[in-house]
MOPAC internal coordinates of N, CA, C and O (Angstrom, degrees):
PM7 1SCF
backbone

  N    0.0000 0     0.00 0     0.00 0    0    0    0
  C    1.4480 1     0.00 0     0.00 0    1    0    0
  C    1.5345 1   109.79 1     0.00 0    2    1    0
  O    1.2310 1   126.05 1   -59.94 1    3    2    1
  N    1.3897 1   105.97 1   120.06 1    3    2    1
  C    1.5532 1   100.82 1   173.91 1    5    3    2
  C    1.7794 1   117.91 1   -72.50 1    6    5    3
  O    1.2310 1   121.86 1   -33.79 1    7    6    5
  N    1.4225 1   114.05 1   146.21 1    7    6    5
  C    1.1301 1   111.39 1   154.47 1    9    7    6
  C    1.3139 1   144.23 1  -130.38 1   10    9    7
  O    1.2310 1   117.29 1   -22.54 1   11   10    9
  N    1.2977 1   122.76 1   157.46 1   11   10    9
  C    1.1588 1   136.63 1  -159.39 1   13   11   10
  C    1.0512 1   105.10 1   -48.52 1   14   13   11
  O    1.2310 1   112.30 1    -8.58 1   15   14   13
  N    1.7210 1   132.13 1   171.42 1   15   14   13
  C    1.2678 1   131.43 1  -162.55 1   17   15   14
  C    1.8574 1   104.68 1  -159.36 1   18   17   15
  O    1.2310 1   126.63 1   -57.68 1   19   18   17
  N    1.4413 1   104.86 1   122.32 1   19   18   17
  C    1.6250 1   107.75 1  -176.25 1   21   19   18
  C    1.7873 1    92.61 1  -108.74 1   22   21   19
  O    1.2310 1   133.71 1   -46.76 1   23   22   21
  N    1.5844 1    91.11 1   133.24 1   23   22   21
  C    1.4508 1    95.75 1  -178.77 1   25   23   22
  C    2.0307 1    89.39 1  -126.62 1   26   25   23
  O    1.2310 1   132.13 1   -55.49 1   27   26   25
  N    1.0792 1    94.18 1   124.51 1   27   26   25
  C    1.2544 1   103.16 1  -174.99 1   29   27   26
  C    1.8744 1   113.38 1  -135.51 1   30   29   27
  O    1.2310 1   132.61 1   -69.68 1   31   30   29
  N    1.5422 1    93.24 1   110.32 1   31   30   29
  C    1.5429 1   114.61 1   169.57 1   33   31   30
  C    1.5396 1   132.48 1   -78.85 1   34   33   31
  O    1.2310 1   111.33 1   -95.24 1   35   34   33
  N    0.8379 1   133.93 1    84.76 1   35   34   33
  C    1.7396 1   129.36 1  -172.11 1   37   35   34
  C    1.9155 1   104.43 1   -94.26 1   38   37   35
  O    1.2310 1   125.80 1    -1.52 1   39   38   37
  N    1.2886 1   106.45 1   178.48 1   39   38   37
  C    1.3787 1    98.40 1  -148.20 1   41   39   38
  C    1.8699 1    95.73 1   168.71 1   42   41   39
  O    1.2310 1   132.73 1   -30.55 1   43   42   41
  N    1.3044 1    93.01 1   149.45 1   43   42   41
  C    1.5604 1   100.45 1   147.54 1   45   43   42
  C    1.5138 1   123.89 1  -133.96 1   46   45   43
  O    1.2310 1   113.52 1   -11.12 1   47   46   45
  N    1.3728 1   129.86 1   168.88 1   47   46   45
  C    1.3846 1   131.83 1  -173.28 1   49   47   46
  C    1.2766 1   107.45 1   -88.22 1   50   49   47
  O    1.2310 1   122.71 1   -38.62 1   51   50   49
  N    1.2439 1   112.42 1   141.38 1   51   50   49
  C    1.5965 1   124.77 1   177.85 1   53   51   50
  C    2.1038 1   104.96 1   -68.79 1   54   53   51
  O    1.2310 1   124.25 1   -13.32 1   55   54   53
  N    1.1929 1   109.44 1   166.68 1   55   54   53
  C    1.5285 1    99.77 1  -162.13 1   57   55   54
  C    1.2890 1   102.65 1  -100.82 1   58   57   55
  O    1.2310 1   128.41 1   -22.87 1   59   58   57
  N    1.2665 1   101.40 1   157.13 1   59   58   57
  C    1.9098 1   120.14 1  -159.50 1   61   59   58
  C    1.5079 1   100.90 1    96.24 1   62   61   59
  O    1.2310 1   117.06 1   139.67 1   63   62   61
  N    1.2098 1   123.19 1   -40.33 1   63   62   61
  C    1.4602 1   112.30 1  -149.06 1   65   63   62
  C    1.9240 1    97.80 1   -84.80 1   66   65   63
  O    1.2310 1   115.22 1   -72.02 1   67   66   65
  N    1.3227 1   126.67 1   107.98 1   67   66   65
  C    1.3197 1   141.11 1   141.23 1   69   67   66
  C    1.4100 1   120.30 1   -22.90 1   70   69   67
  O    1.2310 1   119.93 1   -62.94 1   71   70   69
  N    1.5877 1   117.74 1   117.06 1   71   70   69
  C    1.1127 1   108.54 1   147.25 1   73   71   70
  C    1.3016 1   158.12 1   -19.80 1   74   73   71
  O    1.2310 1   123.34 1   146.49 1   75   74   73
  N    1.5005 1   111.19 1   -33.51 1   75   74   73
  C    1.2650 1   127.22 1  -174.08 1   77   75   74
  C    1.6613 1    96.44 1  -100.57 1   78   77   75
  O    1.2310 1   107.93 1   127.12 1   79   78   77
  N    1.4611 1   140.15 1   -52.88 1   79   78   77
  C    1.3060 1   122.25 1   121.67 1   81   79   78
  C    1.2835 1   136.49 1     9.71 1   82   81   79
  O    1.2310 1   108.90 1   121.72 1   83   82   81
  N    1.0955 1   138.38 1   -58.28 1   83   82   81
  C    1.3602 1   126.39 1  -171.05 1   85   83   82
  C    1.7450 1   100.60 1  -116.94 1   86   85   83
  O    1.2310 1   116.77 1  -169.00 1   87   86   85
  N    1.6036 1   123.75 1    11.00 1   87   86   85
  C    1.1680 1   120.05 1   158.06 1   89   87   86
  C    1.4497 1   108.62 1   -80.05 1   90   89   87
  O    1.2310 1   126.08 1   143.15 1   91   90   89
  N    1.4954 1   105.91 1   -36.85 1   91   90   89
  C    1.5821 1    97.85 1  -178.13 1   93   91   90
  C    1.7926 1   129.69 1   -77.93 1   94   93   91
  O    1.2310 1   135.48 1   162.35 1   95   94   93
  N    1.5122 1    87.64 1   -17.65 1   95   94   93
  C    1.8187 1   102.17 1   175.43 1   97   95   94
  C    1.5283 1    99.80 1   -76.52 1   98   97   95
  O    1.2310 1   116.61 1  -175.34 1   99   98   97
  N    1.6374 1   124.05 1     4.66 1   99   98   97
  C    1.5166 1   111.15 1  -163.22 1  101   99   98
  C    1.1059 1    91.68 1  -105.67 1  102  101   99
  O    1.2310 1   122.71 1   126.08 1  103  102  101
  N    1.5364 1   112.41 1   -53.92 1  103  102  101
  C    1.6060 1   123.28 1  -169.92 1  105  103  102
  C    1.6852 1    97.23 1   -54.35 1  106  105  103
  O    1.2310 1    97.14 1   171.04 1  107  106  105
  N    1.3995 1   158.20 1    -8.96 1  107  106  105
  C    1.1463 1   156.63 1   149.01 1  109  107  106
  C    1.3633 1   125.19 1   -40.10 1  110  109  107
  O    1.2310 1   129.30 1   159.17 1  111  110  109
  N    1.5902 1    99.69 1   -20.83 1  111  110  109
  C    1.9081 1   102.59 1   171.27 1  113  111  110
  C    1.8199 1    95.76 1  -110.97 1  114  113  111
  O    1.2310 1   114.88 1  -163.90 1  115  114  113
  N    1.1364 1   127.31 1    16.10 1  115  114  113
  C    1.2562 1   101.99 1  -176.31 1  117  115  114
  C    1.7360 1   115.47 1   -66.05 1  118  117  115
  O    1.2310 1   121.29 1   135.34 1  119  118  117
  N    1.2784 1   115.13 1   -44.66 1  119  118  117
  C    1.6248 1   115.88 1   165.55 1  121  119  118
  C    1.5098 1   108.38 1   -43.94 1  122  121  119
  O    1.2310 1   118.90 1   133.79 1  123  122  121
  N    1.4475 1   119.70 1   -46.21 1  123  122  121
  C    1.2639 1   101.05 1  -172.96 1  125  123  122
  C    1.9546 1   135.95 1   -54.19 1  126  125  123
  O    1.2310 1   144.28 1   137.49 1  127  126  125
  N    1.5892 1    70.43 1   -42.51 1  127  126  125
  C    1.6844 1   111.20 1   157.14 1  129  127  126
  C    1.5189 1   129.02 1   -40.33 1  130  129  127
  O    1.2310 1   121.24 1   100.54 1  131  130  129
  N    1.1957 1   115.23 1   -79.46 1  131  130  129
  C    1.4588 1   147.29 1   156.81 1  133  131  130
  C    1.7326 1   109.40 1   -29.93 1  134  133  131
  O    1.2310 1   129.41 1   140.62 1  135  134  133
  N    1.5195 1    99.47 1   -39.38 1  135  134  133
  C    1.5960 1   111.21 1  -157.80 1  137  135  134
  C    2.0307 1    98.67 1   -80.33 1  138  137  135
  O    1.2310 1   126.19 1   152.60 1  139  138  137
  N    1.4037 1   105.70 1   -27.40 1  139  138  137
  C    1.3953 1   110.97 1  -175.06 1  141  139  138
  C    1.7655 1   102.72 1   -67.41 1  142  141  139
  O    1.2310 1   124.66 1   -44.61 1  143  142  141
  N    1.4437 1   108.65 1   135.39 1  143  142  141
  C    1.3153 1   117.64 1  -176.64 1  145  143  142
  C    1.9791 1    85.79 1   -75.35 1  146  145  143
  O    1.2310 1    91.36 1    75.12 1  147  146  145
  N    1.1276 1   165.73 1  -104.88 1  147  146  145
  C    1.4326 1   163.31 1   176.31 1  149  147  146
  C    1.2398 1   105.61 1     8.81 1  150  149  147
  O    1.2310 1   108.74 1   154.13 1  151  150  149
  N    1.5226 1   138.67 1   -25.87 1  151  150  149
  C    1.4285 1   121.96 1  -176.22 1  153  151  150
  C    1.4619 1   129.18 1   -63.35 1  154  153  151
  O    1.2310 1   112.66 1   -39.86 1  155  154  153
  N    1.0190 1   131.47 1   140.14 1  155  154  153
  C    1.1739 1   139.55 1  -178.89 1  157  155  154
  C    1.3152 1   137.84 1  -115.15 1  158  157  155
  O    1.2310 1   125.56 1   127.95 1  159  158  157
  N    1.9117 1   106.93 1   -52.05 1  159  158  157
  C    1.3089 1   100.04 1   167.97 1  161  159  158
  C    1.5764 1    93.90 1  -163.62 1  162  161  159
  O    1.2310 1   119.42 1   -38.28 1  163  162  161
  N    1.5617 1   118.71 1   141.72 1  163  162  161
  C    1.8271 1    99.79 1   169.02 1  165  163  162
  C    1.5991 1   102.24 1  -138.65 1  166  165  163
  O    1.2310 1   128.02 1   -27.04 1  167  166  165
  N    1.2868 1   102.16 1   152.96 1  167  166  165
  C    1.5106 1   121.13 1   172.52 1  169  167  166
  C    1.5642 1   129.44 1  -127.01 1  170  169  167
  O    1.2310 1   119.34 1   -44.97 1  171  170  169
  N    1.2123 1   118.87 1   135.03 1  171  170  169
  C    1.5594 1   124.79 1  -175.74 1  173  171  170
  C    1.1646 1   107.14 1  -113.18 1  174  173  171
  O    1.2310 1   114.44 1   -54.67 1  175  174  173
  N    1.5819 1   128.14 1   125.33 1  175  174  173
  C    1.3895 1   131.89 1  -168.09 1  177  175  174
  C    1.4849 1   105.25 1  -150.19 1  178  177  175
  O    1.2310 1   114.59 1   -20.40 1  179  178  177
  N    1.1099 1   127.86 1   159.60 1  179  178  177
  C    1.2472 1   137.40 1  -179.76 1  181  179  178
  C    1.1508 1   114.68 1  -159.30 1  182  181  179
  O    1.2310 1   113.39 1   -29.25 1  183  182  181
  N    1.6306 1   130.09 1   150.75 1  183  182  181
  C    1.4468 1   138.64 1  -152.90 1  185  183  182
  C    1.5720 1   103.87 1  -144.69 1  186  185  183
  O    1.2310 1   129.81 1   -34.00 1  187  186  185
  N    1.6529 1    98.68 1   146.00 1  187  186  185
  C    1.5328 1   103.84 1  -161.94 1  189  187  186
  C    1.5040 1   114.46 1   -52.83 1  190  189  187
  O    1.2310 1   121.96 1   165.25 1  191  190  189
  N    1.4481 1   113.86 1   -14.75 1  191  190  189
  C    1.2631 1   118.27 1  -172.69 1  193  191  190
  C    1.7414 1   102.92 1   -79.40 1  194  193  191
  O    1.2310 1   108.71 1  -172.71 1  195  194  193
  N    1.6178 1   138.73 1     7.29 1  195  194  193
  C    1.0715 1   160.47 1  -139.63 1  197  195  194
  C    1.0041 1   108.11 1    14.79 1  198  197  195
  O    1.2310 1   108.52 1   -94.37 1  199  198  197
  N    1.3277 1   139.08 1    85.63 1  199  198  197
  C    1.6278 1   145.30 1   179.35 1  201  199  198
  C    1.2284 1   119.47 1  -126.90 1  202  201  199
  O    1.2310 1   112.22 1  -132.45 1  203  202  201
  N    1.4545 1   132.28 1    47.55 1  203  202  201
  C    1.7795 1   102.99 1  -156.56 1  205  203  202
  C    1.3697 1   123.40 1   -91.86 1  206  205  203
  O    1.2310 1   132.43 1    -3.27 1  207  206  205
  N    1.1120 1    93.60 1   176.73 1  207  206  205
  C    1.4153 1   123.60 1   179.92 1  209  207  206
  C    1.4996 1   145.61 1  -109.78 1  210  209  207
  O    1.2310 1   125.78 1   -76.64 1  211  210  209
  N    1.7109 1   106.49 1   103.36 1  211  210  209
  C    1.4511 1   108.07 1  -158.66 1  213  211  210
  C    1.8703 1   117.99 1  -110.50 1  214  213  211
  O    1.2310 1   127.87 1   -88.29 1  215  214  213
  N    1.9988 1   102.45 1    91.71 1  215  214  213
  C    0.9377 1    97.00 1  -167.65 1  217  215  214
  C    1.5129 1   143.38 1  -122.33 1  218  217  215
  O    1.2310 1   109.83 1   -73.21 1  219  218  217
  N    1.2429 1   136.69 1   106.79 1  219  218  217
  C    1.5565 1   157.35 1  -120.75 1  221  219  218
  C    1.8224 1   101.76 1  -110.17 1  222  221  219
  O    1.2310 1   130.10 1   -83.66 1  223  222  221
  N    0.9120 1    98.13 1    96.34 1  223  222  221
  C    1.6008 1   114.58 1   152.27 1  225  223  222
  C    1.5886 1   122.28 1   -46.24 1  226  225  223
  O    1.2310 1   111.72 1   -76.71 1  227  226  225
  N    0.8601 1   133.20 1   103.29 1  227  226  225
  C    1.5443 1   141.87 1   177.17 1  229  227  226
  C    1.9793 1   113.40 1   -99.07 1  230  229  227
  O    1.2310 1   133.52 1   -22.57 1  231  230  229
  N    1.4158 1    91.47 1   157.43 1  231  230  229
  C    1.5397 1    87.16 1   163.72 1  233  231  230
  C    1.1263 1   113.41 1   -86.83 1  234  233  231
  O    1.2310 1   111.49 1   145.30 1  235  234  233
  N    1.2768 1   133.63 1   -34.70 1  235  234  233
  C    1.4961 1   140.96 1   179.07 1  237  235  234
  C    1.5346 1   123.73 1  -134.23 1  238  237  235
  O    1.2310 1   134.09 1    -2.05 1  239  238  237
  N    1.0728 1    90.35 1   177.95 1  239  238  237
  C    1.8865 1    90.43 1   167.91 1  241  239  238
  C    1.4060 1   114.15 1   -83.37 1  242  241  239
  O    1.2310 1   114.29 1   152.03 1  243  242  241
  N    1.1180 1   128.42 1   -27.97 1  243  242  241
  C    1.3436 1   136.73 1  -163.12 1  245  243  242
  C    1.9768 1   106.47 1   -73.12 1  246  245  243
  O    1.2310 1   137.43 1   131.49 1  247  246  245
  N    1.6813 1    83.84 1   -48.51 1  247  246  245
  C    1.4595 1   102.54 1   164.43 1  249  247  246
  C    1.7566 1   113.74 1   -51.27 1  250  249  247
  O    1.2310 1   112.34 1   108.44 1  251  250  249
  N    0.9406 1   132.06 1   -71.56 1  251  250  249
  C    1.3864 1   159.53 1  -175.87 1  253  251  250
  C    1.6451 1    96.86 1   -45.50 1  254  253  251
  O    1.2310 1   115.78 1   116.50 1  255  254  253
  N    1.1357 1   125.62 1   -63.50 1  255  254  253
  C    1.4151 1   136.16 1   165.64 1  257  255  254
  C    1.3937 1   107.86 1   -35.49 1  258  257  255
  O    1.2310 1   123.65 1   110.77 1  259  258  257
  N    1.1547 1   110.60 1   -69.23 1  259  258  257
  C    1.8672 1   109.48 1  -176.31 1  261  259  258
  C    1.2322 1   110.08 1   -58.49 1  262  261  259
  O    1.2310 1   118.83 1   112.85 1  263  262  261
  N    1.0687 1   119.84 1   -67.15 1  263  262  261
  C    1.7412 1   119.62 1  -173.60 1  265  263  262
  C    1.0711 1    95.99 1   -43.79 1  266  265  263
  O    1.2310 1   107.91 1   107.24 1  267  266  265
  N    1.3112 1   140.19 1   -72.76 1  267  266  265
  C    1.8479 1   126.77 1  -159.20 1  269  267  266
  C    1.2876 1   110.50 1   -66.50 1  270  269  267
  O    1.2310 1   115.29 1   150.12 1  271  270  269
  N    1.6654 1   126.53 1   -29.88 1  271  270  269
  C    1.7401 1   112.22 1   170.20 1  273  271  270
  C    1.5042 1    99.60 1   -78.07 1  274  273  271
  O    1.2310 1   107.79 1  -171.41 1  275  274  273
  N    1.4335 1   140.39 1     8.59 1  275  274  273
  C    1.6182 1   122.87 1   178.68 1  277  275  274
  C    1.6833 1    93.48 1  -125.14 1  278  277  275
  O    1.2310 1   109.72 1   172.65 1  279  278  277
  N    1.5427 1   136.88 1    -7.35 1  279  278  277
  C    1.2363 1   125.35 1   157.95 1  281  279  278
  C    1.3081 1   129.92 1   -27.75 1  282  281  279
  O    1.2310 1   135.56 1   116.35 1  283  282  281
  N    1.3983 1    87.50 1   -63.65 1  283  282  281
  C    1.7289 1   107.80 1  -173.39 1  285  283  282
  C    1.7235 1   119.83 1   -62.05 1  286  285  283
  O    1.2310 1   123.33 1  -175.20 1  287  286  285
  N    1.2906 1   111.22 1     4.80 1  287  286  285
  C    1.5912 1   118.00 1  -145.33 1  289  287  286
  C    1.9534 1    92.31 1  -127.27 1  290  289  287
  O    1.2310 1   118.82 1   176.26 1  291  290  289
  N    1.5389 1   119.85 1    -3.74 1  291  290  289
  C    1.1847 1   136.60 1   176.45 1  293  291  290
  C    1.4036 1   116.58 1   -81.10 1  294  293  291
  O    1.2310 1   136.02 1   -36.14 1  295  294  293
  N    1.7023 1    86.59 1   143.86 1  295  294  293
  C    2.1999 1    81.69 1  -178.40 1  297  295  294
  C    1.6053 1   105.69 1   -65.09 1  298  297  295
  O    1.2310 1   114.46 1   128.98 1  299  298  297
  N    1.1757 1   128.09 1   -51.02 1  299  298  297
  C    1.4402 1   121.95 1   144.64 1  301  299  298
  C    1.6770 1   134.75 1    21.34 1  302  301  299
  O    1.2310 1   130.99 1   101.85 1  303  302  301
  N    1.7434 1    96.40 1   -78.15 1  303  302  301
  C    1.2121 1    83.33 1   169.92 1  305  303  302
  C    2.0746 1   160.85 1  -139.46 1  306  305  303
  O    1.2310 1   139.00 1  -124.74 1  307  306  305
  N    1.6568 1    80.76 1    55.26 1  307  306  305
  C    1.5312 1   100.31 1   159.92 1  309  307  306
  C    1.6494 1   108.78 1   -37.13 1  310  309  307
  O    1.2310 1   131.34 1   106.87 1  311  310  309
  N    1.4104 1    95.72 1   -73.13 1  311  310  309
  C    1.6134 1   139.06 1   171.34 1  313  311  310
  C    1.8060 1   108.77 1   -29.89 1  314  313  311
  O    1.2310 1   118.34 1   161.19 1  315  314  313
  N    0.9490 1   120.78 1   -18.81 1  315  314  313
  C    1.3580 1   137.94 1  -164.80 1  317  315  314
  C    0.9290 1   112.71 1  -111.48 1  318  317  315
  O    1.2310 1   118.51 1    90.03 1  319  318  317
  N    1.6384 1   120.45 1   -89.97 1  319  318  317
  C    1.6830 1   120.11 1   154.49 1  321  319  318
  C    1.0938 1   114.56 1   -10.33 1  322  321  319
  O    1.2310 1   114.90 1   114.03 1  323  322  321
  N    1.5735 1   127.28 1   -65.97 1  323  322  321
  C    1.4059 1   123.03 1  -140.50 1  325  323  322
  C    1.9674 1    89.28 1   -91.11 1  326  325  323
  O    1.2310 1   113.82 1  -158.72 1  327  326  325
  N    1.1097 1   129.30 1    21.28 1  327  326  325
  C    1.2651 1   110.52 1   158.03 1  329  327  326
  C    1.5028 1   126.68 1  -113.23 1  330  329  327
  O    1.2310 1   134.77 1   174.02 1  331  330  329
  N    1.5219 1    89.02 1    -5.98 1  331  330  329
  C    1.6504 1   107.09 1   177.56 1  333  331  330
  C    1.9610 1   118.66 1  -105.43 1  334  333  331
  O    1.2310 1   127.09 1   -59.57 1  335  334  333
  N    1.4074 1   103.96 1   120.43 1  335  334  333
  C    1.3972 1   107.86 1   172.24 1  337  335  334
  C    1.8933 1   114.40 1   -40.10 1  338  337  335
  O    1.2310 1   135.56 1   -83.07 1  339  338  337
  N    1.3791 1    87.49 1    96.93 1  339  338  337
  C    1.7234 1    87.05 1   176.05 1  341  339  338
  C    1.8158 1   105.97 1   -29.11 1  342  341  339
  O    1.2310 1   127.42 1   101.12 1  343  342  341
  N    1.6868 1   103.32 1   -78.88 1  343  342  341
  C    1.4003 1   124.68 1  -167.53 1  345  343  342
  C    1.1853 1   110.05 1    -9.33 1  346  345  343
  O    1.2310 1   124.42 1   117.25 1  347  346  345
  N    1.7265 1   109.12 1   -62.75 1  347  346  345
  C    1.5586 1   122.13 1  -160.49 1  349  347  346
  C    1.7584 1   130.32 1   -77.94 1  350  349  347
  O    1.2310 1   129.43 1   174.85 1  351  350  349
  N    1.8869 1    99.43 1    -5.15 1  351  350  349
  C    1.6397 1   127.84 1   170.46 1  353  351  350
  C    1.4759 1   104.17 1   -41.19 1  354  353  351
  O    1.2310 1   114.40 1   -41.05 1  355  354  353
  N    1.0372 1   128.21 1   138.95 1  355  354  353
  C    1.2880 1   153.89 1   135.50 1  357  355  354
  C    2.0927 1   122.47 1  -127.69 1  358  357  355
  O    1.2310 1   129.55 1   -47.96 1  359  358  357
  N    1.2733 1    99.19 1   132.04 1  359  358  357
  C    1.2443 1   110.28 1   175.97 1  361  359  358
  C    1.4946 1   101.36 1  -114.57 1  362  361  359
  O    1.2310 1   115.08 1   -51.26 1  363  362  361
  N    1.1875 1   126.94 1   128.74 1  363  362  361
  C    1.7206 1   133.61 1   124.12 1  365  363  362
  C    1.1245 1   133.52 1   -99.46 1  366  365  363
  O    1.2310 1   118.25 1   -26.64 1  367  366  365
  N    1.7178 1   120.95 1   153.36 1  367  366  365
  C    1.2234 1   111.58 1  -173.06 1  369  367  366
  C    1.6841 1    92.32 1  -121.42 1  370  369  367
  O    1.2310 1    92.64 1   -40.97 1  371  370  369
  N    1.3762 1   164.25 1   139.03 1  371  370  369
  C    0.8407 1   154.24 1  -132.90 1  373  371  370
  C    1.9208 1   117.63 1  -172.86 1  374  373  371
  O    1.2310 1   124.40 1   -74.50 1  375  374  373
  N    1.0047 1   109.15 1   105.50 1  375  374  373
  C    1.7742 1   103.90 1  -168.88 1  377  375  374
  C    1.7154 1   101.96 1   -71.88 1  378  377  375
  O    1.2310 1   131.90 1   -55.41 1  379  378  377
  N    1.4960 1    94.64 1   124.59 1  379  378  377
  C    1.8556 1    82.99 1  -177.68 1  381  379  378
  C    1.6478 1   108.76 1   -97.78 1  382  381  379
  O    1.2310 1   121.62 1   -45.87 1  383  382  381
  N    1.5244 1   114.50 1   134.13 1  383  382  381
  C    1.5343 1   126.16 1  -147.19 1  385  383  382
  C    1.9061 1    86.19 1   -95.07 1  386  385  383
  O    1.2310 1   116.16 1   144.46 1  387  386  385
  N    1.2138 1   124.91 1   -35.54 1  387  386  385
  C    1.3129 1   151.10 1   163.17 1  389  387  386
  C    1.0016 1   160.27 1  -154.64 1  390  389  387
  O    1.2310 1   115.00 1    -8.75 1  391  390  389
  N    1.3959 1   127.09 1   171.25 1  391  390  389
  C    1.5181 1   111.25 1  -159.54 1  393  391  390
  C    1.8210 1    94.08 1  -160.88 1  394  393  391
  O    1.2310 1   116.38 1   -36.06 1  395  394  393
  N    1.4085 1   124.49 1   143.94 1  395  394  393
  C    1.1572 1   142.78 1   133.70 1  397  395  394
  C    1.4579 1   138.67 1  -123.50 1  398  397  395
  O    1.2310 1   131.82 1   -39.78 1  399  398  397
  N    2.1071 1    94.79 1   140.22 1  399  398  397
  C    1.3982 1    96.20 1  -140.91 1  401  399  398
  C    2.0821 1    81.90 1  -118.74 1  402  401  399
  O    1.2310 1   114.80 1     2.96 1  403  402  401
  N    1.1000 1   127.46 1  -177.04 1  403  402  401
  C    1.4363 1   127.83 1  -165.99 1  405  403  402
  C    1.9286 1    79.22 1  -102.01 1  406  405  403
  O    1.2310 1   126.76 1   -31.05 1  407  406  405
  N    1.6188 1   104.60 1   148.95 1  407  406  405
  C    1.3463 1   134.94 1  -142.25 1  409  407  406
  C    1.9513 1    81.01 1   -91.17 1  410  409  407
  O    1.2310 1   120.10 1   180.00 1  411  410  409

């Protein structure tokens, strides 16, 4: 049985750049996103400590693998990168063993 796969990026924003700003430079890959037959589910969150967190449900790892080595390769995201503090990037890719969802 294959399983699903949480690939989860955290990060902080480089300065000047607004929240509401870099929600809208995000929503710019959602087709790209959307367009992968493996997608599943994604969320953008951020915490008072300003750190967020951008995190994508996959069907697999294999899935999860491609999209993040062909992310970077989108008209998309110059525009992206350059609003996020390289330094503070972290990626995981993570097999999820479980999950509960409301009945």
């Amino acid at each position: 049985m294959t399983k699903n796969v949480a690939e989860t990026v955290t990060f902080k924003l480089n300065p000047g750049v607004t929240p509401e700003e870099f929600v809208k430079i995000s929503q710019t890959s959602e087709a790209f996103v959307r367009a992968n037959p493996g997608f599943i589910f994604r969320r953008l969150s951020c915490g008072a400590d300003g750190r967020w967190t951008d995190t994508v449900i996959w069907k697999d790892m294999e899935t999860a693998q491609q999209v993040a080595e062909s992310f970077g390769k989108q008209d998309f995201a110059p525009a992206l990168m350059a609003a996020i503090a390289p330094e503070t990037v972290t990626l995981r890719h993570e097999t999820i063993h479980w999950t509960v969802a409301p009945n």
